[in-house]
C-alpha positions in Angstrom: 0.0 0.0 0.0 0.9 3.6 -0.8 2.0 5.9 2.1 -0.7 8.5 3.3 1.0 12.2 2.5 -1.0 14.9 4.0 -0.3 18.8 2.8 -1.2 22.3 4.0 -1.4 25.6 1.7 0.3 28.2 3.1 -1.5 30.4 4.5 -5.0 29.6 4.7 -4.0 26.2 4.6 -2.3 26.5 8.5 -5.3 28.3 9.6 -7.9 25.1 8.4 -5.6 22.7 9.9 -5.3 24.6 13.2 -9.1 26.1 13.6 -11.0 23.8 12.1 -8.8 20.8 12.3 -8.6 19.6 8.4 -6.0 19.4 5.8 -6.0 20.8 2.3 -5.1 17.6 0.4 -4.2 14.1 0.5 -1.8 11.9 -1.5 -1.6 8.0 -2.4 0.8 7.1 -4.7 0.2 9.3 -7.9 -3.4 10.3 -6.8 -4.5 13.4 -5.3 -7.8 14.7 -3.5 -8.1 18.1 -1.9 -10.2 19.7 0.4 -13.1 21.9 -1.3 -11.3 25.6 -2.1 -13.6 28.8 -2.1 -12.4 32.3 -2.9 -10.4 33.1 0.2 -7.3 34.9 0.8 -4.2 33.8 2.6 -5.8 34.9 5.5 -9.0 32.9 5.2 -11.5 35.3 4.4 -13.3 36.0 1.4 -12.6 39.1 -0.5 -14.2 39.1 -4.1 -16.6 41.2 -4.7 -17.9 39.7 -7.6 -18.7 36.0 -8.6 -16.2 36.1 -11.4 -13.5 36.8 -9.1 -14.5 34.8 -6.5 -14.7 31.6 -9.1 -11.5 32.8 -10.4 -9.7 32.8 -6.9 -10.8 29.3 -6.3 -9.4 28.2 -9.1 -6.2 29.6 -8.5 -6.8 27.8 -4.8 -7.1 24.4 -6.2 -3.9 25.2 -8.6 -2.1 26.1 -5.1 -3.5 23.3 -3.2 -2.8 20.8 -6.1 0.9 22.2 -6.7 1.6 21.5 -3.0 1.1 17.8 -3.6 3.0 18.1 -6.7 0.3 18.2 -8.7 -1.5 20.3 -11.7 -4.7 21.5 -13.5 -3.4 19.1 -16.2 -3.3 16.3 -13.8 -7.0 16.7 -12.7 -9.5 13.9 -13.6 -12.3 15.1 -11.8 -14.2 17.8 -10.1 -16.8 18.9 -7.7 -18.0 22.4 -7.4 -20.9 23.5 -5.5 -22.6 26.5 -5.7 -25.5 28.7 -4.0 -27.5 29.5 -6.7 -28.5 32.3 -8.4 -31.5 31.3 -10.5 -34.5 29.5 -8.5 -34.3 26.3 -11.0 -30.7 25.8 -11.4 -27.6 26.8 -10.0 -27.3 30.0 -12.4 -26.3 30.5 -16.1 -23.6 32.9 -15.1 -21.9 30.3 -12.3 -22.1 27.6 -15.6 -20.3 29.6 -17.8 -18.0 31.4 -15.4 -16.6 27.7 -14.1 -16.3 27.1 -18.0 -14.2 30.2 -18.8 -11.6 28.6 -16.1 -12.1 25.4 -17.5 -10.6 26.6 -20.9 -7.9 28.2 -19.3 -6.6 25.7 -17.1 -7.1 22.1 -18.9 -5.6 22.8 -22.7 -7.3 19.9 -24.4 -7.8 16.7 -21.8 -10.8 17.7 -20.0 -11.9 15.6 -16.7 -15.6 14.5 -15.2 -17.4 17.4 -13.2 -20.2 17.2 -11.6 -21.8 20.6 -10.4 -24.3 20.7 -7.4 -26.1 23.3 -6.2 -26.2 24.3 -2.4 -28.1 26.4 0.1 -24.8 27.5 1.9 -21.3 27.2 2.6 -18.5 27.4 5.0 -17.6 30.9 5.2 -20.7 33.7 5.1 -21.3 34.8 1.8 -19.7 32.4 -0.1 -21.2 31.4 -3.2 -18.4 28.7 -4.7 -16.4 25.7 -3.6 -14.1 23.4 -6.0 -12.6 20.1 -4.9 -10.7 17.6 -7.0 -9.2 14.8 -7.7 -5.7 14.6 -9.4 -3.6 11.6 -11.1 0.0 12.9 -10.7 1.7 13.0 -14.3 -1.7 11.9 -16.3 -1.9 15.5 -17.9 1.0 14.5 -20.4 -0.2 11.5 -21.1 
């Protein structure tokens, strides 16, 4: 069996692990799973003011997270995101194609599974997005 490698991002990373007693990701072998990222700061608190920022700071979150257990965007196989909706029938129009504008900038051509769920609330007031994933470690050059 693979050893168990636990990581923390700097930063908000340390604060997770110390107040709310979590780590940011796990790796087995070549595999990878992190913790759900939002839009937060080093510090841990949200500051985008608007959804496209917010989206686009957990994506760069997840590309943190992921690097720390030598991982990538190109390595990524699948993802999770959940949202608090902003349309009463589905989680939004503009969350959809805001999460697909990332999409096309971090993936180049192999694209993973995502699944996309929509959420009353999440962690942190007012936050409106939160991406987790799962990574196969050298897979994005295959």
């Amino acid at each position: 069996m693979s050893n168990l490698e636990f990581f923390d991002t700097p930063g908000y990373g340390e604060i997770a692990r110390s107040r709310n007693l979590y780590r940011q990701a796990l790796r087995i072998g070549d595999r990878v799973e992190i913790s759900g990222q939002g839009g937060w700061g080093e510090d841990f608190t949200l500051s985008a003011t608007s959804l496209e920022d917010e989206i686009a700071k957990a994506c760069d979150n997840v590309e943190k997270t992921l690097a720390e257990a030598g991982a990538s965007w190109r390595d990524v196989v699948n993802v999770r995101s959940y949202h608090v909706p902003t349309a009463d029938d589905s989680i939004g129009g503009q969350h959809m194609s805001l999460m697909v504008d990332q999409f096309r900038k971090r993936f180049g051509e192999r694209l993973p599974l995502w699944t996309a769920v929509g959420v009353k609330a999440l962690a942190l007031p007012d936050q409106r997005v939160e991406i987790e994933v799962v990574a196969v470690v050298g897979s994005g050059s295959k």
